[in-house]
C-alpha positions in Angstrom: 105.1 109.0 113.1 101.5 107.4 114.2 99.3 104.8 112.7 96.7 106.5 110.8 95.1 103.2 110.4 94.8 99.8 108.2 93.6 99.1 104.9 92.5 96.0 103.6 94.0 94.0 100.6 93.6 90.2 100.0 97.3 90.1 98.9 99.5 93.5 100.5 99.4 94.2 103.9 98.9 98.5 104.0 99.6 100.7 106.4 99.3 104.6 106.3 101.1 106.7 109.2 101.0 110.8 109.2 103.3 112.9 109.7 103.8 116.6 110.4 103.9 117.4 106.2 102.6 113.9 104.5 101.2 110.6 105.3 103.7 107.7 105.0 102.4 104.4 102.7 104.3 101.0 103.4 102.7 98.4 101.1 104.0 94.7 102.2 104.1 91.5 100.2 106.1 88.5 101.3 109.1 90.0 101.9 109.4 92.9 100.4 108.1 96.6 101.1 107.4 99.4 99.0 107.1 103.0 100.3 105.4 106.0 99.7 104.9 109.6 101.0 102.2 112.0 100.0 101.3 115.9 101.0 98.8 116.0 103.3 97.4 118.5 101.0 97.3 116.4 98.2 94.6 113.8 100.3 92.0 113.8 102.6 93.1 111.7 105.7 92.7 107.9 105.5 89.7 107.7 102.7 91.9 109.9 100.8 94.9 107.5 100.6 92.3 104.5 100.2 91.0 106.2 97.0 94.7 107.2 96.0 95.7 103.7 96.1 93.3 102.9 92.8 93.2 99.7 90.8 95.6 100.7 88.5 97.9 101.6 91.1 97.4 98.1 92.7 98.2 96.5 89.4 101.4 98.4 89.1 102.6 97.4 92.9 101.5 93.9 91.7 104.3 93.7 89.0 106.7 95.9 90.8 106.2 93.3 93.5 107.1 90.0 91.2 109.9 91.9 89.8 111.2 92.6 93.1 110.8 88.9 94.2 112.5 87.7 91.1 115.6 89.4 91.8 115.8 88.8 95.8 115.2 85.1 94.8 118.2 85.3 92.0 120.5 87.0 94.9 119.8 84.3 97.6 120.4 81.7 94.9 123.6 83.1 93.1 125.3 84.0 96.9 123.3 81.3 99.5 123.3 77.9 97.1 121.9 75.4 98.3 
């Protein structure tokens, strides 16, 4: 796996690796990390994956994100009280 380079988001750190068969997508916020593969035949290279990840998209990995935080908050609090 290599860096195929960096894309820039005011909120989500993004990084896309290839691969022999896809390119790789980890999408980081706080933390938590979402992941996500794609045929390379599906997209062209690195301006390929930037247009893949769309505004829509983004608003989806938004929510997915607070959902995800909600419940990793709820488990440190119901097993690590304070």
């Amino acid at each position: 796996m290599r860096i195929l380079g960096t894309i820039p988001h005011p909120t989500f750190k993004i990084v896309a690796y290839t691969l022999e068969r896809y390119f790789y997508i980890e999408i980081e916020a706080g933390p938590m990390k979402q992941c996500y593969k794609l045929h390379k035949e599906q997209v062209d290279g690195l301006e390929g994956v930037k247009k893949w990840l769309d505004e829509d998209f983004l608003a989806h990995l938004q929510h997915t994100f607070e959902t995800m935080y909600k419940s990793h908050q709820a488990s440190v609090n119901r097993n690590f009280p304070k």
